[in-house]
SEKE-105553 format. One line per field, with one value per atom (N, C-alpha, C): residue number from 1; residue in one letter; atom name; x, y, z. Coordinates in steps of 0.02 Angstrom, whole numbers. Example, Ala and Ser with C-alpha at 12.3 -4.5 7.8 and 13.67 -1.06 7.14 Angstrom:
2
n 1;1;1;2;2;2
res a;a;a;s;s;s
atom N;CA;C;N;CA;C
c1 660;615;660;642;684;645
c2 -284;-225;-165;-112;-53;2
c3 390;390;390;354;357;394
//
This chain:
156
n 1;1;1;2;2;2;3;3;3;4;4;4;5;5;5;6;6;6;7;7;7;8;8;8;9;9;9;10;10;10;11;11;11;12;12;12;13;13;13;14;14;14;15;15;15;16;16;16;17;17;17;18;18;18;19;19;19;20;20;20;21;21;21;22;22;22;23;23;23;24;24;24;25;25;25;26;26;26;27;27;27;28;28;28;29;29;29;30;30;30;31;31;31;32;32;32;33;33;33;34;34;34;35;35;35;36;36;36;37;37;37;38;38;38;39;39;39;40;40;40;41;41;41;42;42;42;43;43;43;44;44;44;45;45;45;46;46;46;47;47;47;48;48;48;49;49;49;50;50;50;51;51;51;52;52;52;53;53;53;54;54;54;55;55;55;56;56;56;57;57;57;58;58;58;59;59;59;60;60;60;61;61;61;62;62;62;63;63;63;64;64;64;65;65;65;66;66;66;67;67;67;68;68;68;69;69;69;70;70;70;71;71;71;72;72;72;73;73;73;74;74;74;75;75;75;76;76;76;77;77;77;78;78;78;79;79;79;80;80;80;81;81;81;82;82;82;83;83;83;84;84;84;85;85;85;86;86;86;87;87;87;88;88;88;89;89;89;90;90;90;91;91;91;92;92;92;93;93;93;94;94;94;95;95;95;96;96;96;97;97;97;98;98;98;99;99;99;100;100;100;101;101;101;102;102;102;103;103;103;104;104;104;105;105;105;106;106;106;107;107;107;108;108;108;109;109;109;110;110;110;111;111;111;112;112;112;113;113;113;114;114;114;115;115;115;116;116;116;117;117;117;118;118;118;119;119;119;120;120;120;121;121;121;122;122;122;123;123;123;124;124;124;125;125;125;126;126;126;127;127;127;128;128;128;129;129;129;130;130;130;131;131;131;132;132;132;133;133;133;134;134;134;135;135;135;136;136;136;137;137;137;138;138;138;139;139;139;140;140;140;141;141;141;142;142;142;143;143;143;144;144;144;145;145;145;146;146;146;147;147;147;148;148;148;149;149;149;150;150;150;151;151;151;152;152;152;153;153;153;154;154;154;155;155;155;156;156;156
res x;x;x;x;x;x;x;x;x;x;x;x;x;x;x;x;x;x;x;x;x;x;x;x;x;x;x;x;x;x;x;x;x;x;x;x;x;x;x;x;x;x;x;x;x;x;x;x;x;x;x;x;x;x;x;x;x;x;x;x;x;x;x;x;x;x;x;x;x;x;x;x;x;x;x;x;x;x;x;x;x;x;x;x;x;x;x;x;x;x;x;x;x;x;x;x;x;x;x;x;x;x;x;x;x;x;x;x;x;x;x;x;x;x;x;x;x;x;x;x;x;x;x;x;x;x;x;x;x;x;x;x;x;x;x;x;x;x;x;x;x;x;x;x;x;x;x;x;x;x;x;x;x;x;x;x;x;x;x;x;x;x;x;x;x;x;x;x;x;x;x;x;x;x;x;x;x;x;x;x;x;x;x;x;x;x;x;x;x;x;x;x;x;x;x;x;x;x;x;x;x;x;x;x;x;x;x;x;x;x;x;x;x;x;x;x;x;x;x;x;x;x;x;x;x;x;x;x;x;x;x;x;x;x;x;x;x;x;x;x;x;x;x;x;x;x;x;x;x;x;x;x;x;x;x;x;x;x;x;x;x;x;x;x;x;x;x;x;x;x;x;x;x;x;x;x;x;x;x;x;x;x;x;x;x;x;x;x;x;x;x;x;x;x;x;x;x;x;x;x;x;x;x;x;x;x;x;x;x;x;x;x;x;x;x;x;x;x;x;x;x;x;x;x;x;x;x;x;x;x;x;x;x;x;x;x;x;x;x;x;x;x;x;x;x;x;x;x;x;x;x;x;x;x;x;x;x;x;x;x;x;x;x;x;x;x;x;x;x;x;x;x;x;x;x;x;x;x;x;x;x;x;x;x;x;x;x;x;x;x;x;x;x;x;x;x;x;x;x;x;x;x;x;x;x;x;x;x;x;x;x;x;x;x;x;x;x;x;x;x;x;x;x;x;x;x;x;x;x;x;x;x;x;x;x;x;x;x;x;x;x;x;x;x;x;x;x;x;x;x;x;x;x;x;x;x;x;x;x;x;x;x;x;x;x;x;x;x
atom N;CA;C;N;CA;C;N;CA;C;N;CA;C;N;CA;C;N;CA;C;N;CA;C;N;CA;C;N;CA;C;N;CA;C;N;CA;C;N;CA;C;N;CA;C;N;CA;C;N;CA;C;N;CA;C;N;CA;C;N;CA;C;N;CA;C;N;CA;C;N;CA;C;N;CA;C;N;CA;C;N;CA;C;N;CA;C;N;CA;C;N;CA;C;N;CA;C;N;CA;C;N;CA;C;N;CA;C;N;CA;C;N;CA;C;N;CA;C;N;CA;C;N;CA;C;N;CA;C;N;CA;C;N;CA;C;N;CA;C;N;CA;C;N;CA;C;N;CA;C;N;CA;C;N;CA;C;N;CA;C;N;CA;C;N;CA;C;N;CA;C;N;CA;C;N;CA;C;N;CA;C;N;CA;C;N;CA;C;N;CA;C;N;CA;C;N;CA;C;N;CA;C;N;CA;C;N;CA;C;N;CA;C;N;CA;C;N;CA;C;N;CA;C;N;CA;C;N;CA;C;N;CA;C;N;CA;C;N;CA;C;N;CA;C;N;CA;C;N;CA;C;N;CA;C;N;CA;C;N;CA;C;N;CA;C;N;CA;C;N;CA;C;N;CA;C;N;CA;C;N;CA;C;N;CA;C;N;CA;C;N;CA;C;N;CA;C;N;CA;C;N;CA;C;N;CA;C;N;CA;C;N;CA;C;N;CA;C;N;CA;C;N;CA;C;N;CA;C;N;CA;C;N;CA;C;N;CA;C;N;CA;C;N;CA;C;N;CA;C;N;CA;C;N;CA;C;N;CA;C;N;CA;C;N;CA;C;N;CA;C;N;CA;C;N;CA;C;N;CA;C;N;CA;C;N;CA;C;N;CA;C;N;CA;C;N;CA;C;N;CA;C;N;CA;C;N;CA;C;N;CA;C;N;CA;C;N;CA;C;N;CA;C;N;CA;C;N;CA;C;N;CA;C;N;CA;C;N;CA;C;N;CA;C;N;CA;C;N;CA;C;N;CA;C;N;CA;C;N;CA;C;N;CA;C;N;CA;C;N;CA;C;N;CA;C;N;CA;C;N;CA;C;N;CA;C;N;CA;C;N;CA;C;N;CA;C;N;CA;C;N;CA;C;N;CA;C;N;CA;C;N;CA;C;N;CA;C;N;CA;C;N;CA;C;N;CA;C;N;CA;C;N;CA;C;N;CA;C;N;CA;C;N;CA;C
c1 -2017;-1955;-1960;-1949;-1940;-1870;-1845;-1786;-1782;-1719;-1736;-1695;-1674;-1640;-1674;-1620;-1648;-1664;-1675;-1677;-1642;-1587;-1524;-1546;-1568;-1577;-1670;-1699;-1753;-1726;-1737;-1724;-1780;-1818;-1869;-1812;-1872;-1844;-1932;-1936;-2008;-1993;-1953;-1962;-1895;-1892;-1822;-1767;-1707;-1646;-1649;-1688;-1701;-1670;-1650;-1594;-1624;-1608;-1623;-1629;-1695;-1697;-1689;-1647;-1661;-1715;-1759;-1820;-1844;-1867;-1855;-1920;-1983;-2037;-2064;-2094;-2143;-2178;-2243;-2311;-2289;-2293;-2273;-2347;-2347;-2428;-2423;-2471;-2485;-2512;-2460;-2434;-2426;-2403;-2371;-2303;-2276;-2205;-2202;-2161;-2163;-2181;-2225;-2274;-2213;-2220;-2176;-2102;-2119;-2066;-2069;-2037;-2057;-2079;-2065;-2105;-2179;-2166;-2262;-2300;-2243;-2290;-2293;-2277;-2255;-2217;-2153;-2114;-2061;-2051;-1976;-1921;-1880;-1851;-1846;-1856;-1869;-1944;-1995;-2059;-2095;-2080;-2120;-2087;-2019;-1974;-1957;-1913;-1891;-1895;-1971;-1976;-1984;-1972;-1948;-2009;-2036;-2085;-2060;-2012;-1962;-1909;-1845;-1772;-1757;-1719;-1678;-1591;-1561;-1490;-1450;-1394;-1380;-1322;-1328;-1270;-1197;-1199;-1143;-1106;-1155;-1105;-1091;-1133;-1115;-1038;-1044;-984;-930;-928;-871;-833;-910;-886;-868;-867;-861;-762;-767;-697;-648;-691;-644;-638;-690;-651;-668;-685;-699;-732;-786;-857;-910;-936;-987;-1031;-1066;-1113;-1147;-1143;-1193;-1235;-1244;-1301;-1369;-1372;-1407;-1404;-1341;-1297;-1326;-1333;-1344;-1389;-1448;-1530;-1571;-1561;-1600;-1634;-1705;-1751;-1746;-1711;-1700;-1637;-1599;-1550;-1549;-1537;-1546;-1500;-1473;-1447;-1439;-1384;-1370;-1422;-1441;-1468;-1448;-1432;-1416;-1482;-1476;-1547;-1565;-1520;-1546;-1582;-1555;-1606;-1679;-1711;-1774;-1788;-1784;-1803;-1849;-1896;-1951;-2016;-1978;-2015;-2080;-2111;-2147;-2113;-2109;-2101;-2115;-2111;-2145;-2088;-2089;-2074;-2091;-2112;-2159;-2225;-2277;-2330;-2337;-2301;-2306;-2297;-2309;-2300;-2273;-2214;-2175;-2182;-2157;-2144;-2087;-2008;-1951;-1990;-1968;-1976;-1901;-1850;-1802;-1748;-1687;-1626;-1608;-1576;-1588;-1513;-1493;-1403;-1422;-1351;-1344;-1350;-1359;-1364;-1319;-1314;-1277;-1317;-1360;-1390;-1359;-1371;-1367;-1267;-1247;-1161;-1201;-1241;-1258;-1260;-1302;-1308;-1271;-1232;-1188;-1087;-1088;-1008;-1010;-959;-943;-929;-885;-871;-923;-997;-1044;-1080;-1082;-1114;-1055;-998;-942;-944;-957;-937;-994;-1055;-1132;-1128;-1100;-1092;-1098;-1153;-1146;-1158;-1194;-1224;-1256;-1303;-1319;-1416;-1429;-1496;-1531;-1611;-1665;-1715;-1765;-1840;-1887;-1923;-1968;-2052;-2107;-2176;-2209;-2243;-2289;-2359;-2376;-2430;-2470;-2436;-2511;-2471;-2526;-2496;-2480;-2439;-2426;-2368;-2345;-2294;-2248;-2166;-2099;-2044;-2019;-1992;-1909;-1837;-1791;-1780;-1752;-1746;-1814;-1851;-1878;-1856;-1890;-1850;-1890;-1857;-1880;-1903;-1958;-2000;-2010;-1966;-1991;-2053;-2093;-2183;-2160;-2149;-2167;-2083;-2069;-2034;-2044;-1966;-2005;-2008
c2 3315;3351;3409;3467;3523;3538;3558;3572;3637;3661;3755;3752;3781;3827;3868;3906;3951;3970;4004;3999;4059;4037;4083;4128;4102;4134;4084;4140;4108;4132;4094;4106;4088;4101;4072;4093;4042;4055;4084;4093;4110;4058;4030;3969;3939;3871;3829;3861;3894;3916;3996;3996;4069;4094;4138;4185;4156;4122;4129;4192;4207;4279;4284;4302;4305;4354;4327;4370;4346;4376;4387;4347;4353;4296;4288;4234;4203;4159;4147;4089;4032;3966;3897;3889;3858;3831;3768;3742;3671;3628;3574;3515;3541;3627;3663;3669;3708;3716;3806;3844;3930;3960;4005;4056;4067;4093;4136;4091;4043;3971;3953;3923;3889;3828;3803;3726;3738;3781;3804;3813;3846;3874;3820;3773;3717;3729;3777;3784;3769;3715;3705;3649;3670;3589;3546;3503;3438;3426;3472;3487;3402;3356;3314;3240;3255;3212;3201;3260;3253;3299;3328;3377;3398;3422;3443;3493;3509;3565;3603;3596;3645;3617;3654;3606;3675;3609;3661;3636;3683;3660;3695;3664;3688;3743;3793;3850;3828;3806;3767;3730;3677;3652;3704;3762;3805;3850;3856;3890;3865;3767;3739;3742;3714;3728;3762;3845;3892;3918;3891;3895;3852;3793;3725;3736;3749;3784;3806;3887;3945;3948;3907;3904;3955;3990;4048;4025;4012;3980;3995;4040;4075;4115;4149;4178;4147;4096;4047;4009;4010;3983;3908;3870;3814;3798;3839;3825;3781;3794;3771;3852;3830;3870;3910;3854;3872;3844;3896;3892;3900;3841;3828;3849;3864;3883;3829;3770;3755;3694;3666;3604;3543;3489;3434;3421;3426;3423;3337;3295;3210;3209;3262;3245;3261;3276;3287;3236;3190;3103;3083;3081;3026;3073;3159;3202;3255;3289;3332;3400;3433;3507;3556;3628;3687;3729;3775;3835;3883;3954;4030;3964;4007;3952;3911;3880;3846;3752;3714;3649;3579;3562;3565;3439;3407;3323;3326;3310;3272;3206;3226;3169;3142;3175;3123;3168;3148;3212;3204;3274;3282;3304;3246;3253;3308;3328;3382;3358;3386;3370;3418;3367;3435;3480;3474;3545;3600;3606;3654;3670;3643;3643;3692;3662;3715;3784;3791;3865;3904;3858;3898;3896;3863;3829;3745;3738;3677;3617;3644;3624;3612;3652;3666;3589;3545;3456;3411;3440;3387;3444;3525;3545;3522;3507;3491;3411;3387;3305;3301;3242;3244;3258;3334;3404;3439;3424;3484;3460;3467;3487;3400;3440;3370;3417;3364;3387;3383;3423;3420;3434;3431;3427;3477;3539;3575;3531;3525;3509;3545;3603;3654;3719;3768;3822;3901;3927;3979;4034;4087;4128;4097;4094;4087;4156;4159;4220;4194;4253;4229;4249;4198;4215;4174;4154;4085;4032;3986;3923;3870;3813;3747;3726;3675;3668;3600;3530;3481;3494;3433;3424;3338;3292;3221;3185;3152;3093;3022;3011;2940;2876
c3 -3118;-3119;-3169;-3148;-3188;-3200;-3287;-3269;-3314;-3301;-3346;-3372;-3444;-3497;-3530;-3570;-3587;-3656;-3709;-3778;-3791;-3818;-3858;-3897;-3952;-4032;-4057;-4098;-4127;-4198;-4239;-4321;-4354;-4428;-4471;-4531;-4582;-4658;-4686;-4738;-4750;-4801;-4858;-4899;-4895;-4933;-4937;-4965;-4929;-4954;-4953;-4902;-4900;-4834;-4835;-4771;-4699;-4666;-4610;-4567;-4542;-4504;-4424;-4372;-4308;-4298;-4261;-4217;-4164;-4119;-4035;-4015;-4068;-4044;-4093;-4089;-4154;-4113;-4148;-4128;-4163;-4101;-4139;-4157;-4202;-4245;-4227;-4200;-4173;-4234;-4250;-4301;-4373;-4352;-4419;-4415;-4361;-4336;-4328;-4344;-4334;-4381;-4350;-4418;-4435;-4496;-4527;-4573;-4540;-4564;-4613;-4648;-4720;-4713;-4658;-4642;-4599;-4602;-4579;-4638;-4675;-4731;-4801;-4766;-4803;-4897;-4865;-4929;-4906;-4876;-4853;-4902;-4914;-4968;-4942;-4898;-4876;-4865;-4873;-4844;-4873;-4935;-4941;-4924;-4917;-4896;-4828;-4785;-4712;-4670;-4676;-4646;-4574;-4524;-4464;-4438;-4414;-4374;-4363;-4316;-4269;-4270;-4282;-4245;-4196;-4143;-4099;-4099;-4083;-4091;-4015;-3982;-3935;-3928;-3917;-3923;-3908;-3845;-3837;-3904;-3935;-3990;-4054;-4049;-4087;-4090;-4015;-3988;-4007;-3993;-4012;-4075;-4122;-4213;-4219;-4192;-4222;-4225;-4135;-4114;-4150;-4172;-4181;-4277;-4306;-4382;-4414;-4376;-4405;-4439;-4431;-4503;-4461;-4500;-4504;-4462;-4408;-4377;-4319;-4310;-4229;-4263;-4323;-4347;-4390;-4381;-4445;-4475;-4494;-4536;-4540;-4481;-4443;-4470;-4502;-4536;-4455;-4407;-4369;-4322;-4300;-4276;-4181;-4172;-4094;-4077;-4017;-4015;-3934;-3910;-3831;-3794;-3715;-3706;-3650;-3596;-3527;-3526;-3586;-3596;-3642;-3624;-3674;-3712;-3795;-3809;-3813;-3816;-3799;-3726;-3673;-3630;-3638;-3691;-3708;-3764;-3776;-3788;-3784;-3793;-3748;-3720;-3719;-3657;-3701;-3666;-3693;-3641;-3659;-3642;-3663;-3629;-3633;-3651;-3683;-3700;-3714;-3669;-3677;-3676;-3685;-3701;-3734;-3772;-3826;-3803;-3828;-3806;-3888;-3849;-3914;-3870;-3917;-3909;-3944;-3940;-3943;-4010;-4074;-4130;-4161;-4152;-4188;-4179;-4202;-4194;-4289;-4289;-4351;-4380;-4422;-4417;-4493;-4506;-4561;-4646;-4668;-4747;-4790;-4850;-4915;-4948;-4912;-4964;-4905;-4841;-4785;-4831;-4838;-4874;-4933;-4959;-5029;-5028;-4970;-4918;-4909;-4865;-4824;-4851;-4808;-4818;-4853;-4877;-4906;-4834;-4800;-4717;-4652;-4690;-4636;-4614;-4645;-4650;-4585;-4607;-4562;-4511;-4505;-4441;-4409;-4429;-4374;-4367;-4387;-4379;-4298;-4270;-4214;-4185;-4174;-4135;-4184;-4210;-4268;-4238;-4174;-4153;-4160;-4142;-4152;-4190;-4181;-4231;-4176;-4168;-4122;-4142;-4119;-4153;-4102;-4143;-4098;-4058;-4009;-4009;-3972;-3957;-3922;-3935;-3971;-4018;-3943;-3964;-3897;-3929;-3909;-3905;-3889;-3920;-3905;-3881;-3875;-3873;-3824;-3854;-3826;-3760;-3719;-3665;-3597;-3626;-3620;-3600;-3534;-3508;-3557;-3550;-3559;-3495;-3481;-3451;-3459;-3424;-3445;-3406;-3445;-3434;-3410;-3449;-3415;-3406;-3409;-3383;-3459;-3466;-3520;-3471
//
């Protein structure tokens, strides 16, 4: 079964607490996460504790938070890397999939923390409660770029 979405927004940080940047493509590094990332570059603040490769988060729940209480959040804000577009990201569980060339495995979902509150908003931890993305693992290195489908690869 193949199924398609699309990729909203790509963001990097270059270290922990550092501006999230939107840009249009970046190379996933296979069992690094995105050049240019701080968890590639292994300067991320969770980097020895709970660190993530890649997160993706779904626009949709972005849309909602944003409507539902006015917290700052379609530009970054969110500290997550990809920003999906017409996909439930639990349906990628279990799966391996593709995105631009790149080949990404579904490792855990990744609820919000107080430091991302440290960041951003005080409100930003309870507005991602729930919907605030997964963690996913490069395992075959390729170009991303927005506007890019998802590509399931297997079945769990």
């Amino acid at each position: 079964m193949v199924m398609k979405t699309s990729i909203h927004k790509l963001f990097i940080a270059p270290k922990g607490g550092a501006e999230m940047t939107s840009v249009e493509q970046v190379e996933a590094v296979a069992e690094r996460g995105l050049n240019g990332d701080r968890y590639c570059a292994q300067t991320g603040h969770w980097q020895d504790v709970d660190q993530c490769q890649v997160t993706l988060i779904e626009k949709e729940a972005l849309d909602e938070i944003h409507v539902a209480t006015g917290v700052n959040i379609l530009n970054g804000e969110h500290r997550r890397n990809i920003v999906t577009e017409g996909i439930r990201l639990h349906e990628l569980n279990g799966r391996t999939f593709k995105i631009g060339e790149a080949l990404f495995v579904y490792e855990r979902d990744r609820p919000p923390c107080g430091y991302i509150a440290s960041l951003t908003s005080r409100k930003m931890t309870k507005a991602l409660w729930g919907r605030s993305g997964i963690c996913v693992q490069v395992i075959k290195q390729g170009h991303i770029s927005v506007g890019d489908t998802i590509d399931i690869i297997d079945t769990p």
